[in-house]
C-alpha positions as CSV (number, residue, x, y, z in Angstrom):
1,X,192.8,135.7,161.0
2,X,193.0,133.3,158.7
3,X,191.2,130.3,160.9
4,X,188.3,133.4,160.9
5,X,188.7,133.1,157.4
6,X,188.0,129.6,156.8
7,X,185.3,129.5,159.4
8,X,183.9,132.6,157.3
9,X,183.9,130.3,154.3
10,X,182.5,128.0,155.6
11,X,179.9,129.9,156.9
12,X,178.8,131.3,153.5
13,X,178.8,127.9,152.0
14,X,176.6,126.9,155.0
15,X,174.0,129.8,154.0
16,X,174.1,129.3,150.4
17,X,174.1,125.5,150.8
18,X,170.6,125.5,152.8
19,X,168.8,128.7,151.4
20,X,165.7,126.7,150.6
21,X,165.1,124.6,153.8
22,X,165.4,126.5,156.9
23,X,165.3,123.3,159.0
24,X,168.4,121.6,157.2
25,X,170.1,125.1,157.6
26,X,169.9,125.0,160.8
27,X,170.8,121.2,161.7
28,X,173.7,121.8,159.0
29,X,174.9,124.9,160.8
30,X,174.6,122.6,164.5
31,X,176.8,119.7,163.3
32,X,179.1,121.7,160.7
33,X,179.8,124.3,163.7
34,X,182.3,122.0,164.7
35,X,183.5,120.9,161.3
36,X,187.2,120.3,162.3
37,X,189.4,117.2,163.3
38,X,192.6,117.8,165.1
39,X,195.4,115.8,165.2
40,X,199.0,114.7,167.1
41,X,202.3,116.0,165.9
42,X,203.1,114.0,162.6
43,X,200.0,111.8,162.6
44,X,196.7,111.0,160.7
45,X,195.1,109.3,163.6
46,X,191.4,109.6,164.9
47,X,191.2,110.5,168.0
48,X,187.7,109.8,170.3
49,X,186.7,113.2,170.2
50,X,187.1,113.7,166.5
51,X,185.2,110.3,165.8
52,X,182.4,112.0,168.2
53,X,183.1,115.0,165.8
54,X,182.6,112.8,162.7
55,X,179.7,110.5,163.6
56,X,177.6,113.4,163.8
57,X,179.0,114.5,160.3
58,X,177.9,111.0,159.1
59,X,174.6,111.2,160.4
60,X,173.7,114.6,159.3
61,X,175.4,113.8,155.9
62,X,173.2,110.6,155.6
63,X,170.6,112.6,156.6
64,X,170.8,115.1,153.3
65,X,171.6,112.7,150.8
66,X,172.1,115.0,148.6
67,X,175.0,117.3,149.7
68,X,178.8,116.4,149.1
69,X,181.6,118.4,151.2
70,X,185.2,118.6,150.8
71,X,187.5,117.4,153.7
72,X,190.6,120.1,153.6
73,X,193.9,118.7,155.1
74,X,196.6,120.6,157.2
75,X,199.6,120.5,158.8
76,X,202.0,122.9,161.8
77,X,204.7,124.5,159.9
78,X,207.4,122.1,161.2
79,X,208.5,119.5,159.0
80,X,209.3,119.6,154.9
81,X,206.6,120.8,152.2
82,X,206.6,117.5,150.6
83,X,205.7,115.9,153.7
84,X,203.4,118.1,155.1
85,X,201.6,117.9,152.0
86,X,201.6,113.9,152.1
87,X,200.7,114.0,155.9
88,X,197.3,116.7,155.1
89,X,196.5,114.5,152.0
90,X,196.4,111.4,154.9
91,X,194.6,113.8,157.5
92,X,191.7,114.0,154.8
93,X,192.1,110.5,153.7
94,X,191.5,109.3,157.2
95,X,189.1,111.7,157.9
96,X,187.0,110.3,154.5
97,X,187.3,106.7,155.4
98,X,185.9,107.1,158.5
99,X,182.8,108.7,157.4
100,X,182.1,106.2,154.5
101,X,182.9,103.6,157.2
102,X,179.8,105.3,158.8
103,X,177.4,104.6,155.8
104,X,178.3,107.8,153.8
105,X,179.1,107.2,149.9
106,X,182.1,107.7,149.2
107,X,181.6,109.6,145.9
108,X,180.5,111.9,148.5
109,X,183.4,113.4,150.1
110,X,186.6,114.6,148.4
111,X,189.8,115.0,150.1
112,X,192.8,118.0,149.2
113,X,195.4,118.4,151.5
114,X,197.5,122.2,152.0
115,X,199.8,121.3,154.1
116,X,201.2,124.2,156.1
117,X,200.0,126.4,153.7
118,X,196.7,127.7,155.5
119,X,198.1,128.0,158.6
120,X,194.9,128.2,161.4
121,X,197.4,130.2,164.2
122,X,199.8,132.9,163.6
123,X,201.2,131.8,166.8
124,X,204.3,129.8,165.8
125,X,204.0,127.9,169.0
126,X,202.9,124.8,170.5
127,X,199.4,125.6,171.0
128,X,199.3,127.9,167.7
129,X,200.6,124.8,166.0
130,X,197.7,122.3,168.1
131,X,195.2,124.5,166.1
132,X,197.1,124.0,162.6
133,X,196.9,120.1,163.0
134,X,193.1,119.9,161.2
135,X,191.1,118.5,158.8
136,X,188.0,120.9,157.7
137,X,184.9,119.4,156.5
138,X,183.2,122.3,153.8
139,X,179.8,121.4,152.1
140,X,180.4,122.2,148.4
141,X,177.0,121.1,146.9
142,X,173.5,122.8,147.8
């Protein structure tokens, strides 16, 4: 429910974002479709498939120079609240430097990390707690 939520949420953003231009809409919907980055069990590293992920990010955000987005950090459940906030914050954080390591400006993206407290899965298992690992990449200016 709640990773319909965010994809909801998303989704509105997306609409709202790119009432005027039709053809950004729907480029921003194509690349954003697949606006998160999962990660491994207590770490903030880029996998090849989220850097796939995130170069198209980069070149549709270089392409609309002027949109910024938000990149949301999580965590599973397991682990302390202190840490899985540090360890979202770091999600986002790597998530950010990669894309301004891709030509995007930096004053561009924004990073917030909620921990465990958005979970993606109900399922308090290992493949519910797959989808929780995730950064989210939300446009936030039109």
């Amino acid at each position: 429910m709640k990773k319909t939520m965010t994809v909801l949420a998303a989704a509105v953003l997306a609409v709202t974002g790119c009432a005027r231009t039709a053809t950004k809409c729907e480029a921003f919907k194509e690349v954003f479709k697949q606006n998160q980055a999962y990660f491994a069990t207590n770490k903030a590293d880029l996998t090849p498939e989220t850097k796939q992920v995130l170069d198209k990010q980069a070149q549709w955000l270089k392409s609309n120079p002027e949109k910024k987005i938000i990149v949301k950090g999580y965590t599973d459940p397991r682990g302390a609240a202190e840490h899985n906030m540090r360890l979202g914050q770091k999600r986002a954080q790597a998530v950010k430097d990669y894309l301004v390591q891709s030509g995007v400006d930096a004053n561009r993206v924004s990073v917030v990390s909620f921990g465990e407290t958005d979970l993606a899965s109900t399922k308090n298992t290992h493949d519910g707690w797959i989808e929780d690992r995730r950064t989210v990449s939300v446009i936030v200016t039109e």
